[in-house]
N, C-alpha and C positions, 0 to 999 in steps of 0.2 A: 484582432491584431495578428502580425504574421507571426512566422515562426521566428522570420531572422531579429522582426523588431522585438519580440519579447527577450529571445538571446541579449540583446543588444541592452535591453531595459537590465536582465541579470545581471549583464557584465558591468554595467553603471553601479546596480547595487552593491556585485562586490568591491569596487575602486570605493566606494564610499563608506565599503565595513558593515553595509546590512546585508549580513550572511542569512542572515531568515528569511528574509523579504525576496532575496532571490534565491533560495530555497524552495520559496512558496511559490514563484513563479514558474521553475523548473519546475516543480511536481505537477502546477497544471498542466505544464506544455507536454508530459510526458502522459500525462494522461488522455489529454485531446491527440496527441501525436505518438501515441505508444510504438509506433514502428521504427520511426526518428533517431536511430542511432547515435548521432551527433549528440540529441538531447540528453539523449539518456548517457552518457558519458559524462559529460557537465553536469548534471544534476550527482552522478559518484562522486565526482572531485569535490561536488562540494560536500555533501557527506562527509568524505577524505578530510577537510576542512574543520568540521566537528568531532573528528577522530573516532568518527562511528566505520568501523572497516566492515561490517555485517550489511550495513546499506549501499555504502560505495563497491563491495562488491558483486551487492546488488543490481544496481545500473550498472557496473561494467561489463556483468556476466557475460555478454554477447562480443565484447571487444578482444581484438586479438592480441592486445599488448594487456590484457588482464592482471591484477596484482596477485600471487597466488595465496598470500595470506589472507588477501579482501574475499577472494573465493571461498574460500577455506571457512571462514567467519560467515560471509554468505550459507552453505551449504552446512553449518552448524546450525545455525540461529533457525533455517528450515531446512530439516532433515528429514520431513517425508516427503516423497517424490509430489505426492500434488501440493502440497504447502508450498516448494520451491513454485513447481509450475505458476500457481496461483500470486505468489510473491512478484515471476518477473513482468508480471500486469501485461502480457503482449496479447494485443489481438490481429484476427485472421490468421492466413495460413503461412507457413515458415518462410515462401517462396516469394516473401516480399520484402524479406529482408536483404537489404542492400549487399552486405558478401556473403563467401561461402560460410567461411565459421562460423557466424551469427545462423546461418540456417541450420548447418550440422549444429551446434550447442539448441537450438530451439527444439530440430527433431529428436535429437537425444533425451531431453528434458519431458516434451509429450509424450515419447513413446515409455519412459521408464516411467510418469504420472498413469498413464493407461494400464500397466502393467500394474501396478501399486492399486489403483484402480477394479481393475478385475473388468472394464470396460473402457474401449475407446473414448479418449479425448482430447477435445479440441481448442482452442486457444479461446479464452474469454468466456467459458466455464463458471458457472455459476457451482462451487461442492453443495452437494448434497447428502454427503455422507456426513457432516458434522465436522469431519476433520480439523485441523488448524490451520487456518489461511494465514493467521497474521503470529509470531511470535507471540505466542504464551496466550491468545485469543481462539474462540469459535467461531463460527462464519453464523452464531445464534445468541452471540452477547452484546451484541447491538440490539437487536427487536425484542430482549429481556431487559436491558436495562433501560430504554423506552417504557416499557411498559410498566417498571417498578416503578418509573419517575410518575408515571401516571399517577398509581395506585396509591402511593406517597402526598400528594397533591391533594386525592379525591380524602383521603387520610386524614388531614391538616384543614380542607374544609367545612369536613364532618364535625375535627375536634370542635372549632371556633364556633359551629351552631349550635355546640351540644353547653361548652362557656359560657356564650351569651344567653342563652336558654336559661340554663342555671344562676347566671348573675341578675337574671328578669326577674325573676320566680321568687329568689333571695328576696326582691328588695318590695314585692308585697306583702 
């Protein structure tokens, strides 16, 4: 689907009041189109919409009519410099973002991650330092909580053989 027909599917969603739904659709499209300016503006507003001002000023961060309280709430919610970086999800290099501010706000953001860093970096960065990518997250409590869900599971099938074992045994 294109860029403009998924917009177009959003903007359906919201005339009809599913704010999720084209919420959900913005987040892909900014995902698959992280450079997209446009999108990433409408996906704020809708944010905005939720009265979440730390996300919408999120996806504004690059725009030049910016809200300075959504920044502000932005740049709380992630206040170390790769958190932010890593928050505004962009990839490749600054110089493919459609205006100047959007490039100056991206190389400001890199170069003060790099610094914070202790090493150059580059956009679509995988941390490796542990740090917090996501609000109040590790970029290692997704592949820990995976793995409890595992151990949990293998847990709960142990019990039930070790029950039925015992209700066999009981009943000779």
């Amino acid at each position: 689907m294109t860029v403009e027909k998924t917009l177009a599917n959003a903007e359906a969603d919201l005339r009809a009041g599913r704010v999720p739904m084209a919420r959900q659709r913005l987040r892909g499209l900014v995902s698959s189109c992280p450079t997209d300016l446009q999108v990433r503006c409408r996906l704020g507003e809708v944010y905005r919409l939720y009265g979440d001002a730390a996300q919408a000023g999120r996806w504004t961060y690059l725009q030049a009519d910016r809200d300075p309280d959504e920044t502000a709430a932005f740049e709380a919610r992630y206040p170390h410099p790769v958190a932010r970086m890593t928050a505004l999800a962009w990839r490749g290099p600054e110089d493919v973002a459609a205006t100047d501010i959007a490039r100056t706000r991206l190389t400001e953001v890199r170069e003060s991650a790099s610094d914070a860093a202790g090493r150059p970096l580059s956009w679509g960065f995988a941390p490796s330092d542990g740090r917090e990518t996501e609000a109040g997250s590790s970029s290692a409590v997704i592949p820990t909580v995976g793995c409890t869900a595992v151990i949990l599971v293998v847990l709960v099938l142990v019990l039930f053989v070790v029950l039925g074992a015992v209700s066999f045994i009981s009943r000779l």
